[in-house]
N, C-alpha and C positions, 0 to 999 in steps of 0.2 A: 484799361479796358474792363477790369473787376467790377467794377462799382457799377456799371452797365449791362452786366448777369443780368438774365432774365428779366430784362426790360421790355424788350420786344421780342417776337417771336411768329412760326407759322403755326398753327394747332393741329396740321396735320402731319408735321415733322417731330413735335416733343412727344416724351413719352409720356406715361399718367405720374411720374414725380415731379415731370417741369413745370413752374406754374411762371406764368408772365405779368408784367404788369399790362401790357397791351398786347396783341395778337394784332396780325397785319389783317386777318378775318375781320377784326373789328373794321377795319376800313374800306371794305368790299374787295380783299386780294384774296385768293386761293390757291390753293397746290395747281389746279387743273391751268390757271392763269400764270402762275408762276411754271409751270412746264411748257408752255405757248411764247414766252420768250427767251427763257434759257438758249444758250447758246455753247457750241461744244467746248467751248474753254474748260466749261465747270462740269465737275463731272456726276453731282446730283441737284435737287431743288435744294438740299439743305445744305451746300456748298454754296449755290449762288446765294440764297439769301443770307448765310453767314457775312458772302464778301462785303452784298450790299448795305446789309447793318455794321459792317467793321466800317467803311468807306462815310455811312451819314454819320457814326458817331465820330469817327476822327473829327470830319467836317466844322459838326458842332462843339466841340473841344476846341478847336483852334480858331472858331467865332469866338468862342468865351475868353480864350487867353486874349486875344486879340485886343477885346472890348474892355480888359482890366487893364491890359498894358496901356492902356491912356489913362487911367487912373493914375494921378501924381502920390505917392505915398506922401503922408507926412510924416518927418522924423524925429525922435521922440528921445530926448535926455535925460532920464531922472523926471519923465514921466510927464513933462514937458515939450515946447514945441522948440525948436531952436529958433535962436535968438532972444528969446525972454531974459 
């Protein structure tokens, strides 16, 4: 989940050291939007939206594994293919 730091983010939840590579702002989401569906599971906006960016990153993590685990490796002898 490291390597996903500060990926995305809400801009009214970081403070002035977090910097994002995207903000959900950028995509027309807000705190005001984002406290309009919260629900009492969570118990702030930056709780839900933590869950919900832990939940698509998994997601797309396990699309990527997924898509390589069809990749046949080929195996490699002394830097060759086997059977040569």
């Amino acid at each position: 989940m490291a390597c996903f730091d500060n990926l995305l983010a809400l801009k009214e939840t970081c403070t002035t050291t977090t910097t994002s590579g995207y903000y959900l702002n950028d995509f027309g989401i807000n705190m005001k939007e984002v406290e309009q569906i919260i629900t009492s599971e969570y118990d702030d906006v930056q709780n839900f939206v933590d869950e919900k960016i832990r939940f698509n990153t998994d997601v797309i993590t396990n699309d990527i594994v997924n898509h390589f685990k069809q990749v046949t490796p080929k195996t490699l002898v002394q830097s060759h293919r086997v059977g040569i």
